[in-house]
N, C-alpha and C positions, 0 to 999 in steps of 0.2 A: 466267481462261482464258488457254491461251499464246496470243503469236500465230502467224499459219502460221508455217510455214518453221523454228520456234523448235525448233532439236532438245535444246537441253539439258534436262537432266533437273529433275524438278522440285522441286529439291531446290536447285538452281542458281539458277535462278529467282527463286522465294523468295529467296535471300539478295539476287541483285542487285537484286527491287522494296524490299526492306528497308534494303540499303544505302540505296540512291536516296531513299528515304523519310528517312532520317537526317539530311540536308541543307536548307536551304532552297530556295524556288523560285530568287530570287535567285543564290544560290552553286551552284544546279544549272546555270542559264544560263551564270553568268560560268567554270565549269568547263568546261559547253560550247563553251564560242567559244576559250578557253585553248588546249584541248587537240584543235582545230580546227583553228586555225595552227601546234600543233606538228607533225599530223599533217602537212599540206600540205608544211610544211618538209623532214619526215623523204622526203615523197614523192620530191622537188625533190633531194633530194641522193642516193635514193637509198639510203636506209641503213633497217636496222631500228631499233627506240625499245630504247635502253641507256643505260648509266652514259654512258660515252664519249659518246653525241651527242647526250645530253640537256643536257650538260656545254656543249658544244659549239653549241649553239644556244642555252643561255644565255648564252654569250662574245658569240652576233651581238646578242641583245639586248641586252645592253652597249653594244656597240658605236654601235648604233642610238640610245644614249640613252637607252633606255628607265628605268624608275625597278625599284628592288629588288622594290617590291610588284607589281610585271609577273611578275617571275623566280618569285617565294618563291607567287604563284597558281599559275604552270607545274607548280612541283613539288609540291604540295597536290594537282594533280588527275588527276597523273600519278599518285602514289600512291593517288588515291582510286578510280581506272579500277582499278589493279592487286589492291586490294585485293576490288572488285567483282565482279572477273572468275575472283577466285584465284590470280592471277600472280601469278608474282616482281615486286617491286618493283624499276622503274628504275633507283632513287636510289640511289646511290652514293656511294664515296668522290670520285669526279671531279665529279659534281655538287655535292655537300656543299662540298667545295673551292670552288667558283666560287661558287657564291650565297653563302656567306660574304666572297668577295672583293667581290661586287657588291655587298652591303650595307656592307658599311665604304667604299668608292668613290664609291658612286651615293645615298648618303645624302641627299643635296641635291636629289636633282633631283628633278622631273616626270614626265608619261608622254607629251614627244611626241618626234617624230623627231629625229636629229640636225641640226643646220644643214647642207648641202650645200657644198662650196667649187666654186664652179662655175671652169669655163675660165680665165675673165679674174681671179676671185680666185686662183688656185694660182699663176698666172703673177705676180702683183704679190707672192707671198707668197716663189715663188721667186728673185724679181729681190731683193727685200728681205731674203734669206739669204743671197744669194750676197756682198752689198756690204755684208756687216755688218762688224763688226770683227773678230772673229774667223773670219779666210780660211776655214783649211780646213772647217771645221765648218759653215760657210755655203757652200760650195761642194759640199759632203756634202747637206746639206739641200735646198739649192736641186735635186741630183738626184732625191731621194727623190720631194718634191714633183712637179717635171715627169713624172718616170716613172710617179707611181699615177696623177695627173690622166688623161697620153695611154693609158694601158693597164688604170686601171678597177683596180688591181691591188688583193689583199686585205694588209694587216699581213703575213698568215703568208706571202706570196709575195714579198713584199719584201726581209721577213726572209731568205728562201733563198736567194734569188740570186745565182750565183757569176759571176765575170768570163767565165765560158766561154759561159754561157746569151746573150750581148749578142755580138751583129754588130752592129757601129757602120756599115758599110759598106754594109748589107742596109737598116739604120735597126728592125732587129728587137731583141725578146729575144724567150726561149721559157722559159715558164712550164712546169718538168716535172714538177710534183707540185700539185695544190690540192682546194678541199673537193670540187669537182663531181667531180673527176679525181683516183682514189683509185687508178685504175688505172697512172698515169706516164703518158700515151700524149704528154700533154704538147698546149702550148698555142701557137703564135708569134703576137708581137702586135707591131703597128706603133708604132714611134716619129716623132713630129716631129723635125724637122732643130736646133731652139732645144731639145729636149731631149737629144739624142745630142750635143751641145757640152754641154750640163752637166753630164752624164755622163764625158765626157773628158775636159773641165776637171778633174773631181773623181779621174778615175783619174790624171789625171797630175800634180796636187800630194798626192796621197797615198803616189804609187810603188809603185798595186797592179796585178801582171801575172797573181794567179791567185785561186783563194779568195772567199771572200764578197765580194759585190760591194759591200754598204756595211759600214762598220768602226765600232766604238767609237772611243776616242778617249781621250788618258790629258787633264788639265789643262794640260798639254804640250804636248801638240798632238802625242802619239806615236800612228802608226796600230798598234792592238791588234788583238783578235777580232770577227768579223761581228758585228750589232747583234744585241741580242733583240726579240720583239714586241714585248714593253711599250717598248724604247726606242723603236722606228721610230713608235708610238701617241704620245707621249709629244714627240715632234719633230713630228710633223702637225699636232697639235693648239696647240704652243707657237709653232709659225713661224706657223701661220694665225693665231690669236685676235691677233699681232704684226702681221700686216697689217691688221688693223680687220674679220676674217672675225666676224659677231654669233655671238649665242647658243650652242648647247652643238655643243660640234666638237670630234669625235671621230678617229680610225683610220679609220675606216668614210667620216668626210666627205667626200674625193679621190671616191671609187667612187661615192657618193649623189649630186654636186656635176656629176658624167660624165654620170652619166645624165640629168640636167635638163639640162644642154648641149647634150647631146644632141638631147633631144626639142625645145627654143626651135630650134633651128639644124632642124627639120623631121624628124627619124630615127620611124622607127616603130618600137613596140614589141619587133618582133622584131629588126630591127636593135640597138637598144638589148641585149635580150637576149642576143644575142650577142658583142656588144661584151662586155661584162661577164662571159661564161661561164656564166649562171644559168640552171637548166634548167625554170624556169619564167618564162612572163611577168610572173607577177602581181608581184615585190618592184620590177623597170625601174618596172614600170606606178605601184605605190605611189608609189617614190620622186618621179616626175616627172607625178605626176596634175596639180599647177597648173598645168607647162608644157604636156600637151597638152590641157586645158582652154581653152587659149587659140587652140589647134589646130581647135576643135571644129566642131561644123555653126553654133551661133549664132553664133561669132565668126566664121567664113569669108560664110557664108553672108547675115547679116545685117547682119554691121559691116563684112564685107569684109575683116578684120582678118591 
């Protein structure tokens, strides 16, 4: 018998109790909760479920750490909904792309978060780039660092940034394109005073007055074209694991590392949230459940803590 409200025909029906029936109990749950938080994501940004942000929310689970077999469930039940339902299938060539990147990448790892580089690590990571032996390139890094730490910023916004977007004067930059903000409207975010000097430091032994705000770099030490994501990913992760930052640290750690600073120094979730630009609480709240665990009613309340 359908249930109420069930207007599909029954022809529809049938096929979805038989697909459904196809599968194990097991793999029907772990589809469910899969394609649960894909859902939520898709809400949170805003976007309908395609190639492109199926793509694209596989990239944050990257990011986060997560291990291939996280990714390669995603798309199993994305296709197993579409197939269910009669829909076109998601999956794509943008998808296809990426989860094959994740599993040659992520072969290694695990399934839990990435390590967080909190305040006091990015600061010890950037003071440790900037005095390294090679100047410019540690003076380059040393900005990357201080700028995602203070501003929460993604890879893809770092990657973008042109010398125009930053008033050093103001202690701003303005973020005019990112995932939440597909529309430009654009974003201005505050810098510390220790970050806006390494910043200047960097634009003024580079000799950049316009253009991407951070550069590649020949062996030389000649300043070339803006960085790509994988390089900015790729420097995060190499200057931090360099300062003694543990376990798996990602692109994503700056952002993750903010918001647990956040919430230890007292910030609430929504604060945090929009610190970060996320249009949902729930990833702030994820990231830094330990720190305000320690916030909580038994610790206040009971330890005083």
């Amino acid at each position: 018998m359908a249930k109420e409200g069930d207007t599909r025909p029954p022809s529809s029906r049938a096929r979805t109790a038989t697909g459904r029936a196809s599968i194990s109990a097991n793999t029907r749950r772990a589809y469910t909760a899969a394609l649960g938080r894909l859902d939520t994501w898709l809400t949170d940004m805003g976007v309908p479920l395609s190639d492109p942000a199926l793509a694209e929310y596989l990239s944050e689970l990257f990011e986060n750490g997560k291990a291939p077999a996280v990714a390669a469930l995603v798309v199993a039940a994305a296709k197993f909904r579409a197939k269910l339902t009669g829909m076109e299938s998601p999956v794509g060539p943008a998808t296809t792309r990426v989860l094959a990147g994740f599993r040659r990448a992520g072969r290694t790892r695990g399934r839990g978060q990435v390590e967080g580089v909190r305040w006091e690590q990015a600061d010890a990571a950037a003071a440790l780039a900037a005095n390294g032996e090679t100047k410019l390139s540690g003076l380059r890094d040393a900005a990357i660092l201080a700028m995602a730490s203070d501003a929460l910023l993604r890879v893809s916004e770092l990657a973008a940034l042109t010398v125009a977007d930053i008033d050093l004067t103001e202690q701003t930059i303005t973020v005019q394109r990112s995932k939440t903000d597909q529309e430009g409207t654009g974003a201005v975010l505050f810098l510390g005073k220790p970050t806006v000097q390494r910043v200047q430091a960097w634009l003024h032994a580079a000799g950049t007055q316009e253009g991407p705000l951070f550069r590649a770099l020949t062996k030389g030490g000649k300043v070339r074209a803006g960085l790509s994501t994988r390089s900015v990913r790729t420097i995060i992760a190499k200057r931090s694991k360099a300062a003694g930052v543990p376990g798996r640290v990602s692109g994503h750690s700056l952002r993750v590392g903010s918001a647990q600073s956040l919430a230890a120094a007292g910030a609430s979730v929504v604060e945090m949230q929009q610190a970060g630009r996320w249009k949902s609480p729930s990833m702030p709240g994820q990231y830094a459940r330990k720190q305000m665990a320690r916030r909580g009613a038994v610790a206040r309340l009971r330890y005083k803590a």
